[in-house]
C-alpha positions, 0 to 999 in steps of 0.5 A: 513664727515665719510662714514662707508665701509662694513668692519666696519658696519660688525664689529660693529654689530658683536660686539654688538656695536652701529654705531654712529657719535662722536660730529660734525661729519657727518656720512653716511650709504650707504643704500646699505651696511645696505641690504648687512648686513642684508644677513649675517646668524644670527650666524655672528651677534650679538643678539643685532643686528644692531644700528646706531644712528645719521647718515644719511643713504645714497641712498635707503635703501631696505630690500623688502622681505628679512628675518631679523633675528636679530633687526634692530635700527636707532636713530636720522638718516637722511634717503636720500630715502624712505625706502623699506620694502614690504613683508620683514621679520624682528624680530623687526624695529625701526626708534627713532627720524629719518627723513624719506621721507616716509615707503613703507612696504606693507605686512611687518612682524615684529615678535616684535615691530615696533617703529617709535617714534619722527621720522618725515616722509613725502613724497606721495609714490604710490603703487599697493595697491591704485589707487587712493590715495597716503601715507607717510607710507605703511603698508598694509596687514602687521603682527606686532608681538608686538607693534606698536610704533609712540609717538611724532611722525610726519606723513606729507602728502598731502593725507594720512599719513598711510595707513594700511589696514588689518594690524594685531597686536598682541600688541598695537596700540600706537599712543600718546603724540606729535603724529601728523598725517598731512593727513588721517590715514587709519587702515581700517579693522585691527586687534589688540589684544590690544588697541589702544591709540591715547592719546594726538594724533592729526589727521588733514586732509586739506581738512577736509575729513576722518582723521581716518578711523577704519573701519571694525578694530577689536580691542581686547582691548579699544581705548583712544582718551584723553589727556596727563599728560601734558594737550595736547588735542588730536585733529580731524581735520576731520571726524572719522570712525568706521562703523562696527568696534569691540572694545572689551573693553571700547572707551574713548574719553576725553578733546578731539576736533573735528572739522567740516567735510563734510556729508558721502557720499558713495555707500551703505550709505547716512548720510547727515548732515548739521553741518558735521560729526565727528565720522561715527560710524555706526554698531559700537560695543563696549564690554565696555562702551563709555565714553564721558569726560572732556571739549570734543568739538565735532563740528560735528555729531556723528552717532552711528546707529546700534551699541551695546554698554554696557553705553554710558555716556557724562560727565559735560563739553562737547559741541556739536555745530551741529546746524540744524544738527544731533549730536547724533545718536543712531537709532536702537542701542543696549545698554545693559545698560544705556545712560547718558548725564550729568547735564549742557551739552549743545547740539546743534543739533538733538538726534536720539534713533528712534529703539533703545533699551536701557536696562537701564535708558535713562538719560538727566537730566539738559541738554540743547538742541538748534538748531535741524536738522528739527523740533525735537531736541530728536527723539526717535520715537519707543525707547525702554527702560527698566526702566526710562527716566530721562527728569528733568531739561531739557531745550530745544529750539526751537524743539520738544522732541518726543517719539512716540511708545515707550515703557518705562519700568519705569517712564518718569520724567519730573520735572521742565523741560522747553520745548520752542516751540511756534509753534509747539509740545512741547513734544509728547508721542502719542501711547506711553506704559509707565510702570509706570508713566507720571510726567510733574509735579512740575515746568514743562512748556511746551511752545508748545503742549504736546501730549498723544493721545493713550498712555497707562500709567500703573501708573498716568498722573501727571500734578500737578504743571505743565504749558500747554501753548500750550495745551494738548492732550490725545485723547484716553489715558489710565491712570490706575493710575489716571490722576492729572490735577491740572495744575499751569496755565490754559492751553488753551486747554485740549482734553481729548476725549475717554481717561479714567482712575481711579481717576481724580483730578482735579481743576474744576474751572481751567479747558479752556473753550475750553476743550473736553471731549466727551468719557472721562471715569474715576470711581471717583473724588479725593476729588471733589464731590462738584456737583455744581463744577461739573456742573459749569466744565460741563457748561464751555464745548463747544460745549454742549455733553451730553456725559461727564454730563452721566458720572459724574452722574455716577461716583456720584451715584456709590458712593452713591451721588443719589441727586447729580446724579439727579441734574447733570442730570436735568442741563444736559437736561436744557443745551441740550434745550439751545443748538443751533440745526443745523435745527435752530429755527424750529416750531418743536424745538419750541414745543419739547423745550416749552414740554421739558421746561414744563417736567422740571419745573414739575418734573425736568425731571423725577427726581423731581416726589415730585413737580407733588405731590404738583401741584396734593394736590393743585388741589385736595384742589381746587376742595375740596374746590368747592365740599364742596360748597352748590352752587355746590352740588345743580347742581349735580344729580344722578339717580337710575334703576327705573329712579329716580332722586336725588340731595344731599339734597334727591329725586328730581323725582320720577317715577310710580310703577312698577313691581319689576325686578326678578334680583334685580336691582330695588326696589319699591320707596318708598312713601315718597315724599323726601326720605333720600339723598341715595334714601333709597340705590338706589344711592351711597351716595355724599361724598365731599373727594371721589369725588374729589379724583374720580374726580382728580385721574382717575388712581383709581374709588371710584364710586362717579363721575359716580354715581354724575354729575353736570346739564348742563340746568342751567349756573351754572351746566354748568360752574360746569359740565367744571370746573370738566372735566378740573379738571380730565384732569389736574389730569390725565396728573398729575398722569400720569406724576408721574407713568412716572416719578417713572418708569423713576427712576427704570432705572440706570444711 
């Protein structure tokens, strides 16, 4: 064993030269003889200052406040004590592969780096600047000029293995390749002018606790968590935070793993998740993007509430496993571009986007969703997107996938998506605006509810192709574009109340039974204008609502389908007749049924006046034919001023003569006993067809059935006198019936 004096330590430095121990020998450094050089002028020291490799260096080595003017070096040493160095000032520091029992450096100054590569350092020294928690290595409040330098490095702690709050570098952070911290590593609130590189890096914690803590740091650069050439993968024992931390450039986490970690839990913030948390990132702003690489395993949850980032992008391979827990949580955050999960990327757990606005594309296509924290495996609840949702392929179990009150700048594609939830809701967009269109189309099932209710879509609702095995809703939904509805499989239940819309089309045969369409407003059909389809889609509707028969009628007399309108119509008031009433069966339903029944076999409601014209020439040839009957002609009388009577055949009686009236209404009779059979002009003439017309259509007078009325003394004239009353009875309700019904048609639909 060599022990190294004063003088030697003098000349070596002065010299240049580095201190180190020849082939299986043991050289010692007195700790105290290194503080004594470091009080010599720079002037006596070479630039290249003091080296000393493969040593150990005695005692305790405390450079605490000193100022250092020239590079200090250890290489391969072996330190008996911790090594002191709060508040000093030193031009640069490195510990290369040494063994230290811990760094107490506390408001440290480095003007250039500061290298702890392939050094191990363990102990759990205490300091003022904690009350609670020991460390391996203290930087607190310290300034490193360059870089700080720990590759192949190994910090063991039982608590934490740094802890650097507030530290400032104006280099980079190089924590990489073999590095391994055993213990938490605390950077809270630094500043960094570069990056941070955690390449390769392992950061475990026994208690699985707080394995890295960046919160508040300020890091001008980016931050690598990735793997090395050589296939490490960084690992995290533990859980990750960056609450309110600033990353000026990208954060890029690749081939890493992360393990399960208890909830967060501390005054101001409750993030509860039962799956663990592996990067509580909350207020989180990154300048670049966040990427997401390789085969990532991440076993907890990732909260990225409030945070602003330009893309956030998870690549093919990367696993989340945070069953009945919260995976990913972006509530409230900002990106500035777009979000991307990759095709094939599983995620077990919960996706939370409810507040935040994406000013790109929301993309999820080809993903697989499992195990959701609660009941909903995407919430996005008020989301806010500027172009489109991406939701082709995805298969999610289990959970549902909601959107309520977003706003989405584009289309929301959701082609061959598969959406397993028996029990529940399937997909909800209730009070959604989507600035393009609805496509749950082609492939689409949904095994579970899907739920439109008040959503305004600029473009379409297409569900062509699509399977509703729960359902749909779009109560009060607004489709400008027109709504498809030529669904794969007949859904159980279609609930389309108040909605309306431009173009429908539509399968009427395909439509459940238990389909609501009360309010349902749309201007035209696509390409069905099969009336008799209609009335069988309408028929199917339970409980009956006049409601949707007005509005079909309408859509086909607005283009020119009257006829078929009119036919709508009249099975519209048959079905209403057949409708059970809440009074049930009533001697007043009884008779207002027995009109209504009689309204439509007449004239069809109004709409068939032709068939009231046809019972009226019936009648008329009826009673034609009875007028043209000698029998019945020889019971009619007709009687002049004078008081003269007549029968058809001429005068029947004739009175005395008396002074002809000064006015003219009366003429002697003539002498003949059987004058001609109009009394020589007393009477009207009988005519056959103006009588029957007079008799059968009393909306008019042709004179003959007031000039001409059967005898009622005699049986005959009796039955013939009833006969005519019960004729111009009918022809009365008949033509009345026909003006009705012609005024009903003057009316729009």
């Amino acid at each position: 064993m060599t022990v190294i004096d004063e003088a030697s330590l003098f000349r070596a430095c002065a010299a240049g030269r580095v201190l180190r121990a020849q082939d299986g020998e043991e050289l010692v450094v007195e700790g105290g003889l290194v503080r004594e050089l470091c009080r010599r002028g720079r002037e006596e020291i070479d630039p290249r200052g003091l080296a000393i490799e493969r040593a150990r260096i005695g005692g305790e080595l405390d450079l605490s406040g000193m100022e250092i003017s020239f590079p200090l070096r250890f290489t391969d040493c072996v330190f008996d004590r911790p090594v002191h160095l709060d508040g000093a000032d030193l031009h640069m520091l490195a510990f290369d592969g040494c063994t230290i029992p811990g760094v107490m450096a506390n408001g440290l100054r480095v003007r250039r780096d500061l290298d702890l590569s392939r050094s191990r350092i363990t102990g759990d020294l205490w300091t003022s600047a904690s009350t609670s928690c020991s460390a391996a290595v203290w930087l607190c409040e310290s300034e490193i000029g360059g870089r700080l330098l720990c590759s192949d490095t190994v910090i063991d702690s039982a608590m934490r293995a740094v802890q650097a709050d507030r530290m400032r570098v104006g280099g980079t952070i190089r924590l990489l390749h073999g590095f391994e911290a055993r213990g938490g590593l605390r950077l809270l609130g630094v500043q960094v002018a570069g990056s941070l590189d955690l390449t390769g890096a392992r950061l475990t914690r026994p208690d699985r606790g707080l394995a890295l803590d960046l919160g508040d740091a300020q890091i001008g650069g980016s931050v690598f968590l990735i793997d090395d050439q050589t296939g490490r993968r960084p690992l995290i024992r533990g859980r990750v935070d960056l609450g309110n931390a600033r990353i000026s450039g990208q954060l890029l986490i690749r081939a890493a793993t992360f393990e399960p970690t208890e909830a967060v839990r501390r005054a101001g913030y409750s993030n509860k998740r039962g799956g663990g948390t592996a990067i509580s990132a909350p207020g989180l702003f990154v300048g670049g993007d966040l990427s997401i690489e390789g085969e990532c395993k991440v076993g907890g949850g990732m909260d990225l509430s409030m945070g602003s980032f330009s893309t956030i992008r998870i690549h093919r391979g990367c696993e989340f496993t945070v069953g009945g827990g919260r995976a990913l949580d972006l509530t409230n955050a900002e990106l500035r571009s777009s979000f991307l999960i990759e095709e094939g990327v599983a995620v077990q757990g919960t996706l939370r986007l409810a507040g935040a606005h994406i000013k790109g594309d929301l993309t999820l296509r080809g993903t697989r969703w499992s195990r959701p924290e609660k009941s909903s495996l995407i919430e996005a609840q008020g989301v806010v997107v500027d172009s489109w949702v991406n939701l082709r392929d995805v298969e999610a179990t289990g959970g549902r996938l909601i959107f309520r009150s977003a706003t989405i700048g584009g289309i929301l594609d959701a082609h061959r998506a598969r959406l397993y939830n028996p029990d529940g809701e399937a997909l909800s967009l209730q009070q959604a605006v989507v600035r393009g269109s609805i496509l749950l189309k082609k492939g689409f099932i949904a095994e579970g509810r899907v739920l439109l209710n008040r959503c305004v879509v600029e473009g379409r609702i297409d569900c062509e192709g699509g399977t509703f095995a729960g359902g749909i809703e779009a109560v009060s939904a607004m489709a400008r574009g027109g709504m498809h509805l030529r669904w794969a499989e007949v859904p159980p239940l279609a609930n389309l109340t108040g909605a309306s819309t431009t173009v429908l089309a539509d399968d009427p045969a395909r439509w459940p039974r238990d389909s609501m369409i009360a309010g349902f407003v749309y201007d035209r059909f696509d390409g069905a204008w099969d009336w008799r389809a209609r009335r069988d889609w309408l028929r199917g509707m339970v409980p009956f609502d006049a409601g949707p028969y007005e509005q079909a009628a309408r859509v086909f007399r607005q283009h020119g389908h009257s006829v078929e309108a009119e036919r709508l119509l009249i099975e519209q008031r048959r079905q209403a007749r057949r409708a059970p009433s809440p009074g049930g069966r009533s001697p007043r339903r009884l008779i207002r049924n027995a009109r209504d029944l009689l309204y439509g076999l007449t004239v069809g409601y109004g709409y068939r006046p032709g068939r009231v014209l046809w019972l009226l020439g019936a009648l008329l040839a009826l009673v034609g034919v009875m007028m043209l009957n000698p029998a019945v002609q020889q019971t009619l009388r007709a009687t002049d001023p004078r008081g003269n009577v007549y029968v058809v055949e001429g005068r029947l009686v004739t009175v005395d003569d008396v002074a002809t009236p000064e006015d003219g209404t009366a003429t002697a009779a003539g002498r003949d006993a059987r004058p001609g059979p109009c009394g020589d002009g007393q009477v009207r003439c009988f005519d056959p067809l103006f009588y029957t017309v007079d008799t059968v259509v009393p909306l008019i007078s042709l004179g003959q059935r007031a000039t001409w009325y059967p005898e009622t003394r005699s049986p005959a004239g009796a039955t013939v006198s009833a006969l005519l009353n019960v004729a111009g009875l009918l022809g009365w309700l008949l033509s009345t019936v026909v003006v009705l019904s012609f005024a009903r048609l003057a009316r729009p639909v």
